[in-house]
C-alpha positions, -999 to +999 in steps of 0.1 A: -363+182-574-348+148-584-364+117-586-351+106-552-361+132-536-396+127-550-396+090-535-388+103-502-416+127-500-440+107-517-431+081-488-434+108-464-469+122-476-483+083-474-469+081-435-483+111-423-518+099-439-513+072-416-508+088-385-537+107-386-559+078-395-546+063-364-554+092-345-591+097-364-592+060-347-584+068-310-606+099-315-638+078-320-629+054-299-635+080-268-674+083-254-690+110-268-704+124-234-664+130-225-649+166-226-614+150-237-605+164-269-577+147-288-559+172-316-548+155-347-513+151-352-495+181-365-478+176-399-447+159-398-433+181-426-452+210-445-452+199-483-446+219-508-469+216-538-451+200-566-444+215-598-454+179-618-472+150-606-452+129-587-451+089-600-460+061-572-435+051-554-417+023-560-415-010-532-395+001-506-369-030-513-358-006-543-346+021-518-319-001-507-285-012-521-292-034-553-255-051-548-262-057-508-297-069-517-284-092-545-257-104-526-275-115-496-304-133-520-274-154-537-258-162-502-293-176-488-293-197-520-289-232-519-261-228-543-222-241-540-195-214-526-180-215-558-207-205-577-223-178-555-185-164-557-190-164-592-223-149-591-213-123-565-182-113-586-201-108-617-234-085-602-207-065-583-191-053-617-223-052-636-237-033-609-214-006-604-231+031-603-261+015-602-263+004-563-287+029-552-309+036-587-341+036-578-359+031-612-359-008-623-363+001-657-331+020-658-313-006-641-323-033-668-311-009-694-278-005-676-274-042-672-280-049-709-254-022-720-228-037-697-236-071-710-231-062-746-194-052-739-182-081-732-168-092-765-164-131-756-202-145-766-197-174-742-186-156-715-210-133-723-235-157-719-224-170-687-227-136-671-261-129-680-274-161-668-257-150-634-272-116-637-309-137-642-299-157-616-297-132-591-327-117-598-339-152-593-335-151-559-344-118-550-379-128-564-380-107-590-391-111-626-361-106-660-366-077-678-378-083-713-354-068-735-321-086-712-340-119-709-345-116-750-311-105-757-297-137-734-324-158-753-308-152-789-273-149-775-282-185-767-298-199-797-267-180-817-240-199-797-265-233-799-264-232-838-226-223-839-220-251-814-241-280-820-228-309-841-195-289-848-164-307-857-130-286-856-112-288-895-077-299-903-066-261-901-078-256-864-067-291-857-030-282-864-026-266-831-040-293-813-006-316-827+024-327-804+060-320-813+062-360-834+032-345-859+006-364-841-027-355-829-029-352-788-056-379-784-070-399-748-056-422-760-022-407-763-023-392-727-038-426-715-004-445-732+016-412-720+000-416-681+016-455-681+053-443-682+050-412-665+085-397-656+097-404-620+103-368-616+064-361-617+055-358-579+023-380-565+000-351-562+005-340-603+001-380-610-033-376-594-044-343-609-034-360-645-055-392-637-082-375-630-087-354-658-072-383-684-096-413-667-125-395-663-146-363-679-160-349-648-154-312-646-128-297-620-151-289-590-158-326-590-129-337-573-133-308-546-146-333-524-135-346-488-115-376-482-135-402-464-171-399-456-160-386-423-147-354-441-177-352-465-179-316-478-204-297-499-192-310-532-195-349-515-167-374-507-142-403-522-147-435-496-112-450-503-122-481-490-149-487-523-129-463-548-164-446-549-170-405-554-204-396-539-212-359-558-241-339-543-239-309-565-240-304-603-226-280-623-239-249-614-239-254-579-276-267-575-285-299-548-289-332-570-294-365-562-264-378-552-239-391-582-224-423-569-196-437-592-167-460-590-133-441-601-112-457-629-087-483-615-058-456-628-071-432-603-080-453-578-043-462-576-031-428-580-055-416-549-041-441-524-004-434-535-011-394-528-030-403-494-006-428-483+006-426-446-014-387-448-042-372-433-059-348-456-091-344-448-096-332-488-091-355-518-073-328-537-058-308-508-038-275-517+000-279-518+011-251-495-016-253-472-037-291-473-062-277-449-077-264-479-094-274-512-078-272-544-098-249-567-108-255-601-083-226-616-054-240-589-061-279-611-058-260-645-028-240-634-011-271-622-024-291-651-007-267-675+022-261-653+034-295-651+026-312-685+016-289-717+022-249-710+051-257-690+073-233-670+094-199-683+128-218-683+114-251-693+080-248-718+061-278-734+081-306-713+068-331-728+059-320-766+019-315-764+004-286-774+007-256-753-032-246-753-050-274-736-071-264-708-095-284-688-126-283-713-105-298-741-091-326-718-132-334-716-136-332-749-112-357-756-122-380-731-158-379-745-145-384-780-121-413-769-152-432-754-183-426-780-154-431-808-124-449-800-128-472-774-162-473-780-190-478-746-223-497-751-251-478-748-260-486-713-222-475-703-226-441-720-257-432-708-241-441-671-213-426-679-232-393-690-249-392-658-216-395-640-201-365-658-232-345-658-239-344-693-272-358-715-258-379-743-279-359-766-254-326-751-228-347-754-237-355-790-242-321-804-216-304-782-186-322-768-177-357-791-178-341-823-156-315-816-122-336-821-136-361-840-121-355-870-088-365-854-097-403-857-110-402-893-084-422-916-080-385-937-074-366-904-047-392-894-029-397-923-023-354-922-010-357-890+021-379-895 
């Protein structure tokens, strides 16, 4: 007998103690100078004696589909669409064969060993805290050994992280084709005298992520308070973003900025004589939001990766992605053209950062391409 089976009749046993409880009930109810005899209920099934002892049950909730149960939890989340896609994705793989097991334990263990074969740490890291988080919503505690496991993959990746600056060797592939170091400041100087064969939308895209550190899903937002969407809206009118989410899709007070004059200007140019009801429409169909991977793809695309017949167009390095263009930006302004205080920590707010994270985490990292001795390797 497996241990399915033993649930069921376990479950079985408990119900037909019930029914004749019930029926023990309406049995004493009757007067006792009545002749109307009530039989108790037959058996619903005859029993056989186990050969061991069966275990309790477990909650009935554990009988059902973990991924339908999971799924449903995320989706009554107050959580962004992109995220609970993420989430979604990531317990469907990490659940498969495991949909219907009904021992916990087991589960856990199966979840750990799935976890542990992703080689990337980060990435790693980032599905285990959306396996926790789904558990999160179904109510339901981490097990110990995962939530340990996540807990020093985290302090690992912390102490490998925090306060590290890249050296001169992994700098070199971080150099344009004239020797120099790709800076903000460079793409700033670069954004002036774009080429006039760079369409209006790729202007925008560019501005965004060279004027301002705010991650991609940022500037999935409507256009117009009238088309405000879950993400928030860009009043054209006051060049002002209104953010109502955060980075992991969670309901914040509203982040209410002014975009950089640069974008501001390269907002209206797109939206001229249009009527997008998204800031950062899709290009084949505008009824639609750009995603986060559609901005990196196009961010690549069109000014460092390139195209098959045409790569690098414009000499930068061919690896930049949409972390290192923050990176940057938080170096150029802590660094370079250096913020007060009081403009950093507002600006930290506006990006979503602490500027203690920003500190240990996202400055330093390129730093090293403004020391004097960084420079003078570059040219």
């Amino acid at each position: 007998m497996d241990q399915q089976q033993k649930h069921i009749l376990a479950a079985l046993a408990k119900v037909q103690e019930q029914v004749n409880l019930i029926t023990q009930i309406v049995v004493n109810s009757i007067p006792t100078n009545t002749t109307t005899q009530l039989p108790l209920s037959p058996p619903l099934l005859s029993l056989p004696a186990p050969a061991i002892a069966l275990t309790p049950p477990p909650p009935s909730d554990e009988l059902i589909d973990w991924i339908v149960k999971g799924t449903k939890a995320v989706n009554a989340a107050e959580l962004t669409d992109g995220y609970k896609k993420s989430v979604i994705k990531t317990w469907n793989r990490a659940m498969e064969g495991q949909a219907f097991n009904p021992n916990l334990e087991e589960v856990w263990k199966h979840l750990l060993a799935w976890s542990n074969s992703v080689e990337n740490d980060d990435y790693r890291k980032t599905t285990m805290g959306e396996i926790k988080s789904v558990f999160k919503h179904m109510k339901m505690a981490c097990g110990s050994d995962f939530h340990i496991a996540h807990d020093k993959l985290r302090s690992k990746l912390k102490v490998e992280l925090e306060y590290k600056q890249k050296t001169k060797e992994e700098l070199e592939v971080y150099k344009c084709s004239d020797g120099t170091y790709l800076t903000n400041a460079k793409l700033r100087a670069f954004y002036s005298d774009l080429p006039d064969h760079v369409s209006d939308f790729h202007r925008m895209l560019f501005a965004f992520v060279v004027f301002h550190g705010n991650r991609g899903e940022d500037w999935r937002v409507g256009y117009g308070e009238k088309n405000q969407k879950d993400h928030g809206y860009y009043d054209p009118e006051t060049a002002t973003m209104f953010l109502t989410t955060g980075k992991t899709g969670k309901k914040y007070d509203t982040r209410i900025f002014k975009v950089h004059p640069k974008v501001q200007e390269a907002i209206a140019t797109f939206h001229a004589n249009k009527d997008f009801v998204w800031l950062m429409p899709q290009e084949k169909d505008t009824t639609k939001s750009c995603t986060q991977d559609a901005l990196l793809k196009n961010i690549q695309r069109h000014f460092f990766k390139g195209l098959k017949n045409k790569p690098s167009p414009f000499g930068f390095p061919t690896i930049i992605n949409l972390t290192h263009l923050r990176h940057l930006y938080e170096t150029h302004i802590r660094y370079v053209d250096r913020m007060s205080d009081e403009e950093l920590a507002a600006t930290m707010e506006i990006i979503g950062h602490s500027n203690t994270t920003s500190v240990k985490r996202y400055s330093e990292m390129f730093r090293a391409m403004h020391e004097p001795e960084s420079q003078s390797q570059s040219k």
